[in-house]
C-alpha positions in Angstrom: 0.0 0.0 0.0 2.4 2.3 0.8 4.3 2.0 -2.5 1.1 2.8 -4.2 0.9 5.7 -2.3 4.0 6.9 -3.0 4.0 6.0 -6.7 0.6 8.1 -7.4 2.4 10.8 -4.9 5.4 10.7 -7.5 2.7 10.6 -10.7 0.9 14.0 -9.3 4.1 15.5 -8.2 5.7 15.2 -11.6 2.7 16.1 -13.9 2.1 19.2 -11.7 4.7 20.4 -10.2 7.5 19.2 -12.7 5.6 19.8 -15.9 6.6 16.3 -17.0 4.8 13.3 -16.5 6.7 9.9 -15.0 5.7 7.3 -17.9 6.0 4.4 -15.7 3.7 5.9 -12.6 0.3 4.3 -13.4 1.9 1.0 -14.3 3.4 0.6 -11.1 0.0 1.5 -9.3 -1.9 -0.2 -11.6 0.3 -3.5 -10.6 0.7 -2.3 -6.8 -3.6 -2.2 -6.8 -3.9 -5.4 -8.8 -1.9 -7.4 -5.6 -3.5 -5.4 -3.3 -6.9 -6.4 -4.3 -6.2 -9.9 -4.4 -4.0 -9.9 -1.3 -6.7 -8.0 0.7 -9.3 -10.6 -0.8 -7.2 -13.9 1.1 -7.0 -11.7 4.0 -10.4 -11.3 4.0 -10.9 -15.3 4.1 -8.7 -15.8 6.6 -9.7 -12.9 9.0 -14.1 -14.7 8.0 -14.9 -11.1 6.9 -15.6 -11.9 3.2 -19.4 -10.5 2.0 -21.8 -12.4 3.2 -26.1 -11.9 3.6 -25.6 -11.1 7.7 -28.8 -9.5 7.8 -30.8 -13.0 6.2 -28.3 -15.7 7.9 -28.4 -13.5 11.5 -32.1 -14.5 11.8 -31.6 -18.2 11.3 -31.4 -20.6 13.9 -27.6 -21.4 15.4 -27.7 -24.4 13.6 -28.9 -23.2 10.2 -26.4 -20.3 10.9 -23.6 -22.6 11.3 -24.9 -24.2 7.9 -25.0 -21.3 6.0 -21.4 -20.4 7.4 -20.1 -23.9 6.0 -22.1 -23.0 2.6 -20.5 -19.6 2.2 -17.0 -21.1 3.2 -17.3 -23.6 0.2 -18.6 -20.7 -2.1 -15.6 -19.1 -1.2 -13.5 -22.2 -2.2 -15.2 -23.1 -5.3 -14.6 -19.3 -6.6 -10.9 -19.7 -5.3 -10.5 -22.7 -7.6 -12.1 -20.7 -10.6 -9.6 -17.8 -9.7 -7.0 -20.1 -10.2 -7.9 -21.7 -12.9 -8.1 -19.2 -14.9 -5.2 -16.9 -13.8 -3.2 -20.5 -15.1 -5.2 -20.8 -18.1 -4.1 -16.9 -19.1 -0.7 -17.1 -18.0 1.2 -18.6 -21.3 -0.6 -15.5 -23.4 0.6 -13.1 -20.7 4.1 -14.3 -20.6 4.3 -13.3 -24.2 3.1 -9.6 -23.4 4.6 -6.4 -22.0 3.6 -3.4 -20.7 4.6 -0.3 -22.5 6.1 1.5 -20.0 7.9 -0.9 -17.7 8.7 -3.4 -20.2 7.3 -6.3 -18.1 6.1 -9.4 -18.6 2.3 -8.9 -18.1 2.3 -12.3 -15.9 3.4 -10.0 -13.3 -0.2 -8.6 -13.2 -1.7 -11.8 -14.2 0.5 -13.7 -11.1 -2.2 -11.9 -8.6 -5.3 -13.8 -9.4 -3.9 -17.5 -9.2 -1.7 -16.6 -5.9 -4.5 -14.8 -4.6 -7.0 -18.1 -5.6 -4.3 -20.1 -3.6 -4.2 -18.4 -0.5 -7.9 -17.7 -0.6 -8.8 -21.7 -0.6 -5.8 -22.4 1.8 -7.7 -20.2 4.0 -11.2 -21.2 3.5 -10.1 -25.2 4.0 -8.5 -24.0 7.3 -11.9 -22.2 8.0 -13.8 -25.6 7.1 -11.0 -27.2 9.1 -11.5 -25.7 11.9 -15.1 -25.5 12.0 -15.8 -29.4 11.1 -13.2 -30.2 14.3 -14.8 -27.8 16.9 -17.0 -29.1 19.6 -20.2 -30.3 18.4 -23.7 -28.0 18.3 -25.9 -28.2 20.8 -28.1 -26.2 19.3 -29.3 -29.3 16.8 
């Protein structure tokens, strides 16, 4: 985050107060926000904060909570194995491009969604993990 920050910083600073644009500048925070989003989107998993319908599933019963919990984690995981099948699928053709500014392989962009997809379902199986090998409901 904070490299986005200052890349932008540098983007602004040199458009306006140096007259001459940095080339590179919204490559670099185009790639910074990429990661970012698909970072923050594991994160998410792991910390059980990922969007969910609180206001239907917090008037269900505990058991039909814990239900809809296990539901939503295995959501979570089949979109994690489409993110990463996918993001492999695409990389060969992204290999084979480059950004205009950096001169990159485009698989550096392209890298977020499959690494993201992997640590999203790493993190969702622990979830199911842990919540299959907790005590038992009562509430059943």
């Amino acid at each position: 985050m904070a490299v986005l920050v200052g890349d932008v910083f540098l983007g602004v600073f040199s458009r306006y107060v140096l007259q001459a644009t940095f080339k590179w500048y919204d490559e670099v925070a185009r790639l910074c926000f990429v990661w970012i989003i698909f970072l923050g989107a594991a994160v998410a998993v792991r910390r059980g904060v990922h969007f969910r319908l609180r206001l239907i599933v917090g008037r269900l019963s505990p058991a039909l909570q814990a239900r809809a919990d296990t539901l939503a984690t295995l959501v979570v995981i089949a979109f994690s194995a489409l993110l990463v099948a996918g993001g492999v699928s695409i990389a060969p053709l992204a290999q084979r491009q480059m950004t205009d500014a950096l001169e990159v392989s485009m698989l550096w962009f392209y890298a977020a969604v499959p690494v993201g997809g992997c640590l999203m379902a790493f993190y969702a199986l622990r979830a199911l993990g842990h919540r299959s090998s907790g005590p038992p409901s009562s509430a059943e």
